[in-house]
C-alpha positions as CSV (number, residue, x, y, z in Angstrom):
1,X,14.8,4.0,28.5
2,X,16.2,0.3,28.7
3,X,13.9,-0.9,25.7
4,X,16.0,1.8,23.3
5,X,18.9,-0.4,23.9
6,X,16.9,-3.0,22.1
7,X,14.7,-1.2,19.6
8,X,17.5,0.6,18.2
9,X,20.1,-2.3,17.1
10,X,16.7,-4.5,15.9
11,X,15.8,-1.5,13.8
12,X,19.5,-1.2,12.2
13,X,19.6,-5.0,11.4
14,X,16.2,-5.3,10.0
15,X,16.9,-2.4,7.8
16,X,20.2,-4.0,6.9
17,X,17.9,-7.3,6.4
18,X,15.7,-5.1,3.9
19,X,18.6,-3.9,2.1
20,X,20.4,-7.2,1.7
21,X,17.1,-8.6,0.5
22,X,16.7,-5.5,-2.3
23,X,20.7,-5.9,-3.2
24,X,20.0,-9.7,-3.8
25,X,17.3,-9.0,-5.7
26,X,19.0,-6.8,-7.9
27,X,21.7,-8.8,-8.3
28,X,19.7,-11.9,-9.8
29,X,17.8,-10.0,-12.2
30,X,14.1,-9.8,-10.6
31,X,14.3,-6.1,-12.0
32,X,15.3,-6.7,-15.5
33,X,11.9,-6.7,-17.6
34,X,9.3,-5.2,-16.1
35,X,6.8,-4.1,-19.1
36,X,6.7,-7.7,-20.5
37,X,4.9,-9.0,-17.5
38,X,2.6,-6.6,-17.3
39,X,1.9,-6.4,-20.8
40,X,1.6,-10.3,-21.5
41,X,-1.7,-10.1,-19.7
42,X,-3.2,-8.1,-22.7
43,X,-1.7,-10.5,-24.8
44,X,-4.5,-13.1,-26.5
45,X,-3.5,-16.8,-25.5
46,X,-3.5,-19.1,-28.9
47,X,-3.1,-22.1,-27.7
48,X,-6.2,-22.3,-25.6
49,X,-8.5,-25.1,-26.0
């Protein structure tokens, strides 16, 4: 019963860590265009040699 005294405040802060890591994302735009990269694949390269 001891251990739930330490799984239960490492399971808050890594899902604090998860969330901190999403917002972050979010904030620096890693979300913005996500149908260009995807799509640029199908995209002929011209400039290959």
């Amino acid at each position: 019963m001891a251990i739930m005294l330490v799984l239960i405040p490492l399971a808050i802060v890594l899902g604090l860590a998860g969330l901190a890591a999403f917002l972050w994302a979010l904030h620096n735009g890693q979300f913005e265009d996500l149908e260009d990269h995807a799509a640029r694949i199908l995209k002929p390269d011209d400039d290959v040699s």
